[in-house]
C-alpha positions as CSV (number, residue, x, y, z in Angstrom):
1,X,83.7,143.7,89.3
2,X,87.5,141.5,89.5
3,X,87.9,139.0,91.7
4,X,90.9,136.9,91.9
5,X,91.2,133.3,92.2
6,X,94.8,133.1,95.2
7,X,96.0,129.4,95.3
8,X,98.2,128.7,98.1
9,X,99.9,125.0,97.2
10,X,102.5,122.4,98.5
11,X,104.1,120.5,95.5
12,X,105.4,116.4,96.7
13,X,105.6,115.6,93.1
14,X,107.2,118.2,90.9
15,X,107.3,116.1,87.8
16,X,103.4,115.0,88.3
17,X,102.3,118.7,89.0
18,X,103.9,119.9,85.7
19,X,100.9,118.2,84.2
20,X,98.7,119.6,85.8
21,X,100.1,123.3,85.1
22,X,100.7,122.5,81.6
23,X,96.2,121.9,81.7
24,X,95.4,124.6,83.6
25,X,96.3,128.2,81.6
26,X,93.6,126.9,78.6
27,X,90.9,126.3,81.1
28,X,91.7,129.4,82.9
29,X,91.9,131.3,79.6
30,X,88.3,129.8,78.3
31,X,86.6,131.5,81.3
32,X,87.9,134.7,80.8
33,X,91.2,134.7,83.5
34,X,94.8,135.9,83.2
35,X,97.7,135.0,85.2
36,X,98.8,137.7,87.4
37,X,101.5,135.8,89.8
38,X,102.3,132.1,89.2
39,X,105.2,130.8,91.6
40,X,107.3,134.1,91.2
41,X,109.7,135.1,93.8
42,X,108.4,135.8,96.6
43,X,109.0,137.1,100.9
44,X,107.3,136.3,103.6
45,X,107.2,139.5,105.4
46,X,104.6,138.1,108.4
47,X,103.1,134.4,109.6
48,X,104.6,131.4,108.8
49,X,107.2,130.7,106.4
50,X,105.9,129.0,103.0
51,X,108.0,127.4,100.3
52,X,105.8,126.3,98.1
53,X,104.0,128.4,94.9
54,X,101.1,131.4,95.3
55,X,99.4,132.0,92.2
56,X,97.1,134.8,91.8
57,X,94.5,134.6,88.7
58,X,92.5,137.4,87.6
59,X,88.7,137.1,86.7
60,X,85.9,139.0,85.2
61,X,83.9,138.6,88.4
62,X,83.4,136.2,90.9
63,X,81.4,133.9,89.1
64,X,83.8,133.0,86.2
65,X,86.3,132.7,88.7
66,X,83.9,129.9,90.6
67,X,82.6,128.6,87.3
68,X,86.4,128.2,86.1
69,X,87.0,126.1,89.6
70,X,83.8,123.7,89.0
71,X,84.0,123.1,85.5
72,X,84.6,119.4,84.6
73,X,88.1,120.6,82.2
74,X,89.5,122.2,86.0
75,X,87.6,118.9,88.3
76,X,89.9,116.7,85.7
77,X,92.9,118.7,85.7
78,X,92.4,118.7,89.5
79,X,92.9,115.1,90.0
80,X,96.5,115.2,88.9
81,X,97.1,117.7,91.4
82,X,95.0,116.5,94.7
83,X,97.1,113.5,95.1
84,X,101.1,114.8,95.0
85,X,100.0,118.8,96.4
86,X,98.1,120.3,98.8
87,X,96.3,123.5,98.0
88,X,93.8,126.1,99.4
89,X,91.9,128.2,96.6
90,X,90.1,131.2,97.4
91,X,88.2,133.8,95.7
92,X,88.0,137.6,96.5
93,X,86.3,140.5,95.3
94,X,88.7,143.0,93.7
95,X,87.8,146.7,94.5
């Protein structure tokens, strides 16, 4: 079954975090993922406002999706992000 990797993130350092997104489509392509929505326009129709980018990623299942997160190519790509973004990544079983 799907599942799709939805990363909610706060860029401080858009010049930094182009590095990091230039990394991250191989690694996501190696275990089996496809962009679906990556920092397109967007409305907030309820909550809190957010500026910042929502990128949706779809999987095979839930395990590439978590394989893709904790494999060494993404821990490495992460540590250009973690210090100039914050971010919230979560996982979800399509239907």
């Amino acid at each position: 079954m799907a599942a799709y990797l939805i990363a909610k993130v706060e860029i401080d350092n858009p010049e930094i975090y182009a590095d990091y997104t230039a990394k991250s489509p191989e690694i996501i392509e190696k275990f089996g993922g496809k962009f679906l929505s990556r920092a397109g326009a967007m409305d907030v129709l309820e909550g809190d406002d957010f500026s910042g980018r929502i990128v949706i990623v779809e999987f095979p299942d839930r395990t590439a999706a978590c394989n893709f997160y904790r494999s060494e190519e993404y821990q490495a790509a992460r540590l250009i992000r973690e210090p100039i973004a914050s971010a919230q990544f979560i996982v979800v079983e399509g239907i």
